[in-house]
N, C-alpha and C positions, 0 to 999 in steps of 0.2 A: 515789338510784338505784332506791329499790324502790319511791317513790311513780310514778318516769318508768315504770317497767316495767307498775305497775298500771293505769297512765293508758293506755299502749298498747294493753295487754293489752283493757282495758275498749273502745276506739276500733273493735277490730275485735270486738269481741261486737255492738256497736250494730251494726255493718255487717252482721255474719251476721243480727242480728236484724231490719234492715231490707228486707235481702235475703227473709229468711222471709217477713213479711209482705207483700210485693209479689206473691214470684213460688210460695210456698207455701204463705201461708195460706189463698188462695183454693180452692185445690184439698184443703185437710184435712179429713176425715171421723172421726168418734167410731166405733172401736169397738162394734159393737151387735149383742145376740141376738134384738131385738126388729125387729119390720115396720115399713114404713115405710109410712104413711097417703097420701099427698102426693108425687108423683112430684119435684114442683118447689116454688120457694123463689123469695118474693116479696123481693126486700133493697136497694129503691128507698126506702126511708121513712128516713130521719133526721132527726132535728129537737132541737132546745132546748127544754126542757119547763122552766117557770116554777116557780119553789117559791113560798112565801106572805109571804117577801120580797123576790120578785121574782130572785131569782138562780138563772141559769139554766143546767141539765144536762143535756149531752151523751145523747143517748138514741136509739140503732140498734133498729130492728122492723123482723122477719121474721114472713112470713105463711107460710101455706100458699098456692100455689100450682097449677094446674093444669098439664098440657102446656106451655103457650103463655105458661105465669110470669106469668101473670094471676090475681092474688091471687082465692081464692074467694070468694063473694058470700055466704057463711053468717058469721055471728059466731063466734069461737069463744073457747074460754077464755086467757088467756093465761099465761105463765111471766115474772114479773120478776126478774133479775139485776141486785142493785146494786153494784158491786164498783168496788176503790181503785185496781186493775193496767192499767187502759187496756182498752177494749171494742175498741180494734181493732191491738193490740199481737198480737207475736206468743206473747209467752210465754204468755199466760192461754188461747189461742188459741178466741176468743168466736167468732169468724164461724162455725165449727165448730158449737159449744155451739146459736148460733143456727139455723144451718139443721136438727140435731138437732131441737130443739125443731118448726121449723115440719114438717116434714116428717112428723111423729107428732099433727100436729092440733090445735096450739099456736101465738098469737100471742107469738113469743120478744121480749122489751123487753129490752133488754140497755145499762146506764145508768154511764154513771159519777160516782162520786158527787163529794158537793160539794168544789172546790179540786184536784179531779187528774184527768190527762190534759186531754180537752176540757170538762170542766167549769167552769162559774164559779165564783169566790167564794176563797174562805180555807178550805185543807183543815187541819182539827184531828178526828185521828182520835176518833172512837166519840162524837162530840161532836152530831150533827146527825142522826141516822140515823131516828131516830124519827119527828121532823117530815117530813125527807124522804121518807123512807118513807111517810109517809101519803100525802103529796100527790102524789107520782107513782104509788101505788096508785087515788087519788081520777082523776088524768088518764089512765091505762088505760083502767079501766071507762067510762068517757064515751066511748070512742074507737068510733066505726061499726064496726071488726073484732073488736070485743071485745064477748062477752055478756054481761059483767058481771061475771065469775066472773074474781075472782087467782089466781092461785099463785106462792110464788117459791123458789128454790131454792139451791144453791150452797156453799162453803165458807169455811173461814180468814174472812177479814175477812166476807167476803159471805155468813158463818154471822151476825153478829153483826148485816149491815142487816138482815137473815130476824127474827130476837128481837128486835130495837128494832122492826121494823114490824107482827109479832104483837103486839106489848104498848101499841103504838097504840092496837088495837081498832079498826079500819076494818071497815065491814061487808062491805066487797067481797072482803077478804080470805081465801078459802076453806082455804089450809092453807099449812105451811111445810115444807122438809126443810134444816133448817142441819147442815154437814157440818166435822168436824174443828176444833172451833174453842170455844171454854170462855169463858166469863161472866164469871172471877175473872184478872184481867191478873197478879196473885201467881203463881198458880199456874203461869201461861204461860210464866214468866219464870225461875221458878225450880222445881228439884227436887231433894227432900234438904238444901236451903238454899246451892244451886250454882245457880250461876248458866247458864243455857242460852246459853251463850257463840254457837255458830256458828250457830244459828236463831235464836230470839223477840229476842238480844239484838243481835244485827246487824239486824234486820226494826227492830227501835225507832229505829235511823240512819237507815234506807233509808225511812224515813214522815215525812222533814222537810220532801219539797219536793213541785213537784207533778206531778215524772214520778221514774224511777229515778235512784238516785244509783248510783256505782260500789262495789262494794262488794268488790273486790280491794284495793281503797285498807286495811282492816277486816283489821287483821295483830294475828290472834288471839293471839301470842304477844309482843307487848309488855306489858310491865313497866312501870308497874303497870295492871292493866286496867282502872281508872277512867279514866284516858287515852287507852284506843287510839282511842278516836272524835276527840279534841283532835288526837291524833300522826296519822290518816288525813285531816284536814282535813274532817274530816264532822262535821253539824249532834250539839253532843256533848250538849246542857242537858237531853233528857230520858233520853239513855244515864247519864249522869253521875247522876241523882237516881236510876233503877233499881240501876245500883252500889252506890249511897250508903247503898243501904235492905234488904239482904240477908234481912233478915226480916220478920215482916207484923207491920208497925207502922201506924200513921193514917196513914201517907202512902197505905198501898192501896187506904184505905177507897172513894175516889173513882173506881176501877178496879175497884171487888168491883160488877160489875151484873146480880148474880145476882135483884137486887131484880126485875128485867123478869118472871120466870117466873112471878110474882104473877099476873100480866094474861094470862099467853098461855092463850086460851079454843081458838085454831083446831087443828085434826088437827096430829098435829106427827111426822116422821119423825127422830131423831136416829141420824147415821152418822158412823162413821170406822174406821180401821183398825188392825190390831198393830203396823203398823211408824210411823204417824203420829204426830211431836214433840206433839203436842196431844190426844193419846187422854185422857190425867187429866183435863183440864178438860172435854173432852167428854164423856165419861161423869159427870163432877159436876154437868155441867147436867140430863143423864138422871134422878141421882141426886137431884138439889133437885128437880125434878119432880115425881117420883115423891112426895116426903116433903110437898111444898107444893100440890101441886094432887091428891088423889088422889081426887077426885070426879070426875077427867076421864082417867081412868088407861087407857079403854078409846077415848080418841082417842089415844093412843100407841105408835108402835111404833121401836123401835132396832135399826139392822143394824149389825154387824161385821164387818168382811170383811179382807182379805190385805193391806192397802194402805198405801201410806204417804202424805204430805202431798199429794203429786202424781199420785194415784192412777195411780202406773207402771206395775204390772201390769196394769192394764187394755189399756194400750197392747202392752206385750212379755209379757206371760203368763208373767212367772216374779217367786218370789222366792226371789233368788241361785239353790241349786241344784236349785229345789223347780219344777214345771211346776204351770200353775193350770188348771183345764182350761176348754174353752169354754163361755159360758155370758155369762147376766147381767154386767154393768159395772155401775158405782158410779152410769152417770146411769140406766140399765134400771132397776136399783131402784126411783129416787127417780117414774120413769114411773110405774111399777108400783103404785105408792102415790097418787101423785095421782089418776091416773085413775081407782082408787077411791074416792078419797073424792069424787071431782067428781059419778060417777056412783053412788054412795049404797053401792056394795058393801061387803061384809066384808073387812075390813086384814089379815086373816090374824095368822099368830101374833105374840106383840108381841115377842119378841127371838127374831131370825136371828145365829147367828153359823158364819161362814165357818171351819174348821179347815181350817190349812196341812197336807200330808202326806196329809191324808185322803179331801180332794176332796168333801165331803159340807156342807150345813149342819144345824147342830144348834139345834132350837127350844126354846126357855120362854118360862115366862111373866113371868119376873121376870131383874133381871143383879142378880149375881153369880147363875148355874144355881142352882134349890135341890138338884141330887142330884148335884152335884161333894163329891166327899168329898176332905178332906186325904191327904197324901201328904206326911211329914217324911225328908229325908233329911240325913244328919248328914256334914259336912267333916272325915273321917279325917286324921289326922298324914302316913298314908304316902299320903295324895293319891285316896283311894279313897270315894266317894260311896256310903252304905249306909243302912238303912232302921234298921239296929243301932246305939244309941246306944253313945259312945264309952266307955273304961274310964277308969275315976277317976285312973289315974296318966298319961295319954295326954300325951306333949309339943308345946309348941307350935311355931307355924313362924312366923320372924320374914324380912322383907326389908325392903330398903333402898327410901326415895322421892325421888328428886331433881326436884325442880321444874323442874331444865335440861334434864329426860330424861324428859319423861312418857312413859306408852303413849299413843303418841297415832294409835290406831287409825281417829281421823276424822278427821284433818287432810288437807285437801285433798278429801274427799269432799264430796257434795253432803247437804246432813241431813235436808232435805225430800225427798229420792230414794232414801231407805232403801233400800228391797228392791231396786234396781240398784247397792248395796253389799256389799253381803252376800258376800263371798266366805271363800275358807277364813283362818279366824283361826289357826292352827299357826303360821304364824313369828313370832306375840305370845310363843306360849308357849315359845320359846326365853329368852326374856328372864327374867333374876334377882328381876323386881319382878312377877312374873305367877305366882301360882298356881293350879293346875289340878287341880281332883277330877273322877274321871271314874267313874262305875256301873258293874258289869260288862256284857256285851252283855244286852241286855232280851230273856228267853225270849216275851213275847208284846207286841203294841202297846202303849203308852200315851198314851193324848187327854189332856192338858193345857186345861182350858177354866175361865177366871176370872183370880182375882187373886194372881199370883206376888209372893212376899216371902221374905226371905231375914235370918235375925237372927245377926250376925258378931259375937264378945266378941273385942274388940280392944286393944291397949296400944300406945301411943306415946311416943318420946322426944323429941317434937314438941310445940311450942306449941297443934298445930290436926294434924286428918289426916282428907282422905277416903275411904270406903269406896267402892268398885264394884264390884260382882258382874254378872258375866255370864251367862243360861243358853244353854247351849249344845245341839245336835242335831249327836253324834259319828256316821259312819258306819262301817261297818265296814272302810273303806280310809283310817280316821282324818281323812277331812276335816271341817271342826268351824264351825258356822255357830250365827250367832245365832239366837238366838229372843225370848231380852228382854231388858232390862239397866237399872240401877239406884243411886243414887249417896245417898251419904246423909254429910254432915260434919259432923265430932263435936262441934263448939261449935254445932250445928244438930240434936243427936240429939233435942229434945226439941221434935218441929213446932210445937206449944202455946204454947211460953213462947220468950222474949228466949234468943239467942246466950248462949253460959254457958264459961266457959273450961276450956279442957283438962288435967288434970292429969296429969303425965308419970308413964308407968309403970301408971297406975291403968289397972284392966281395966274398958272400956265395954260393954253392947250396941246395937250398931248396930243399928239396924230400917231395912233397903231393902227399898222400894218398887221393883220392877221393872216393874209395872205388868199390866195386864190381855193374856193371851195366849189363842190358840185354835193349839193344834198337837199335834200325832200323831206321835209319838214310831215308829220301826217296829221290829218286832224284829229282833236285831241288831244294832241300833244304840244306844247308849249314852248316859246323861243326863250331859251337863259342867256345871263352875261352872268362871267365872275368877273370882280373887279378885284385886284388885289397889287401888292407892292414885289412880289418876287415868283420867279414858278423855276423853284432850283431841283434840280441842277443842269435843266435842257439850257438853262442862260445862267452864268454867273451870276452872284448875288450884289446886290449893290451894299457897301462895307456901313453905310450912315444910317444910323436909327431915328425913328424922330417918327413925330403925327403927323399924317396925311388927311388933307380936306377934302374929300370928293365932290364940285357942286353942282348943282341940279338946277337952279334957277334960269328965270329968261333971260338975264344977262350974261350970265355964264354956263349955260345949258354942258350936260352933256349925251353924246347919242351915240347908237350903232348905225353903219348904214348897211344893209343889203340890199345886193341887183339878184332880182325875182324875175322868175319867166312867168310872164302872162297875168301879171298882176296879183293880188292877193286874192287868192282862190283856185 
């Protein structure tokens, strides 16, 4: 019954999605604070572009346009899009992207690559990208509307054709901005050594064929979850080897292609956001960057901004109860930067980061900020968040985890559309297996800008137990929203080395990773942690039941730490 209902369920999404694309997509526009060059938009050109074994890809160009939609008679530069989702589907919604593009003075190529949608060939992702890339960079620039000059741009997958066609080394290729999207497929897939159950690890099903599979079929709560792909009748042989492999073992070696940033010579923009499943690995290609190329450190620049996978706020200008104000979007940027470097100017500063609450961005020269200074606050007994380290005899707080009952605070949300989740967390914190520290009301603001971590000394009567912290922004009418969150599992506490088994009773320190945040605390309002054993279904649930000891004391303290700009106040 529940695979008949998924199948229906999925029967009219295709229909809404078909419907979109006929009688909506044509009519959709981007969001934009920027002018538009080009009144009109040339989108007569499609064609099959040959790769260098002759197999051939789907590839839509838009021109600039006159009045009369008579393409202009000047060459200009162009923007390449190579992406897995269909160039003329409605979800990725490219017609858009493309008339964006021509309409600011840009030939838009928008391609889909090899083996999906209207492409030729056999699609085996991250497999072909490089070569292709070249040679539909190579067939651009030949093209009478093109001066010669690349660009390409884009996220998630179509972060990754961006670095396999930089690391080509094509001379045509003038710059890149790969958006949301990381080098090391480990990292993708897993965090804290959990498994990213409702994103990266349903996206591994959904890349077997060569359009969408259904992915309501993908019932995150079967038992054991190296099966749910075999029990949804979905493509399961490379879901089942990412199960198989929970830790970075040689199986990832083939998946680590951090190896590309060797080669990438062109201007390069790298962006994403606080709320995007993929921020870690995008920022670690920042970070290998930086450490591997740093002779070209001053063609780099990185933005940060509000956003999640789908950059939603762009569209709705909010994340959950927060207003984003108007201004630049996520592709304004990526303009902003190319048109620089095409036209020889100054990139401006090399890391923007967007702070929520604040409405401002905040510049350096390097990520992590260098004048973020720490900020420790300590998980009191009686639930109270303080900067005052705990007393030696402080007691601990133990709850119960049942695997049949997780907090499962994302089930049914969407994980790529974070900040159109975000609503108030207070009915979590009714529940027995959720603990809440909260600060008292903050006499003056606090900017939160960098990397949140949080170290929990923990005891379990469990074979296995994971930690979750959540930081929260309390207001002064108690409503309580995220800002980042972080999982870390204890036969996984030690990222370095092999799975290592858990000893019941013995007190661990957990080290979560919550990840990189930009938010402004205001005064008034209150800094929260939940603490809890599972946040399903954004991470797999850990299978062992059993009482968890939280302690608080001075020998086994535990604490948040934040890096604050300007100290507290």
């Amino acid at each position: 019954m529940r695979r008949l209902t998924a199948d229906i369920t999925w029967a009219l999404t295709r229909l809404h999605l078909a419907g979109n694309r006929y009688l909506a997509l044509p009519f959709k526009e981007l969001p934009s604070a920027t002018a538009e060059r080009f009144p009109r938009v040339d989108t007569s050109r499609a064609t099959m572009v040959a790769m260098r074994d002759g197999t051939r890809l789907r590839t839509d160009v838009y021109l600039p346009a006159d009045r009369t939609r008579a393409p202009i008679g000047t060459p200009v530069p162009a923007m390449l899009i190579r992406m897995p989702y269909g160039v003329r589907e409605a979800y990725a919604y490219m017609p858009a992207v493309g008339r964006y593009w021509a309409r600011r003075g840009y030939a838009a190529v928008l391609q889909d690559v090899r083996g999906r949608f209207g492409s030729e060939g056999v699609w085996t992702p991250f497999a072909h990208e490089g070569e292709d890339g070249w040679d539909t960079i190579d067939w651009v620039a030949r093209q009478p509307w093109c001066d010669g000059r690349v660009a390409m741009s884009g996220e998630s997958y179509y972060a990754f054709t961006q670095w396999a066609a930089a690391a080509s080394g094509h001379p045509a290729l003038a710059c890149v901005a790969p958006g949301d999207m990381g080098l090391d497929q480990y990292t993708l897939l897993y965090e804290g050594g959990a498994l990213c159950l409702s994103s990266t690890a349903l996206w591994a099903c959904d890349q077997a064929g060569r359009g969408y599979l259904n992915p309501y079929r993908f019932d995150t709560r079967h038992l054991p979850v190296r099966d749910i792909a075999d029990a949804a009748g979905l493509p399961a042989e490379h879901y089942r080897a990412i199960v198989d492999h929970p830790a970075r073992d040689d199986f990832w070696a083939e998946g680590d292609r951090r190896d590309l940033l060797d080669r990438v010579e062109v201007p390069v923009l790298v962006w994403s956001g606080w709320y995007d499943n993929l921020l870690p690995g995008t920022l670690q290609c920042w970070t290998e960057l930086e450490r591997r190329r740093p002779d070209l450190r001053d063609r780099r620049r990185l933005v940060l901004a509000p956003t999640d996978h789908e950059t939603s706020c762009d569209f709705d200008g909010r994340v959950g109860r927060i207003p984003i104000p108007a201004g630049p979007r996520s592709w304004d940027r990526v303009l902003e930067f190319t048109d620089a470097v095409l036209a020889g100017e100054p990139l401006g500063p090399r890391v923007r980061a967007h702070v929520t609450g604040e409405d401002t961005v905040r510049y350096a020269d390097t990520w992590p900020p260098p004048d973020a200074v720490p900020l420790r606050l300590f998980l009191r007994a009686d639930g109270e968040l303080t900067p005052e380290p705990p007393t030696p005899d402080e007691p601990p707080t133990a709850f119960a985890y049942d695997p049949c009952d997780p907090v499962a605070a994302w089930e049914g949300r969407d994980p790529w559309a974070m900040t159109t989740t975000l609503t108030d967390r207070r009915p979590l914190h009714a529940r027995a297996d959720v603990l809440v520290y909260r600060s008292t009301p903050l006499p003056d603001p606090v900017t939160v800008l960098g990397d949140v971590r949080a170290s929990v000394s923990v005891a379990t009567g469990a074979p296995d137990a994971d930690v979750t912290v959540t930081l929260l922004d309390i207001w002064p009418d108690g409503y309580a929203q995220l800002v980042q969150e972080g999982i870390r599992r204890l036969s996984h506490r030690d990222p370095a080395a092999a799975p290592r088994p858990v000893e019941p009773g013995r007190v661990y320190r957990a080290e979560v990773e919550l990840g990189a945040g930009g938010h402004r605390f205001a005064a008034g309002h209150r800094i929260g942690v939940e603490l809890s054993g599972s946040a399903f279904d954004r991470w797999d649930r850990n299978p062992h039941a059993g009482r968890h000891t939280v302690h608080h004391d001075g020998k086994a303290p535990s604490h948040l730490d934040l890096p604050i700009l300007g100290g507290r106040g």
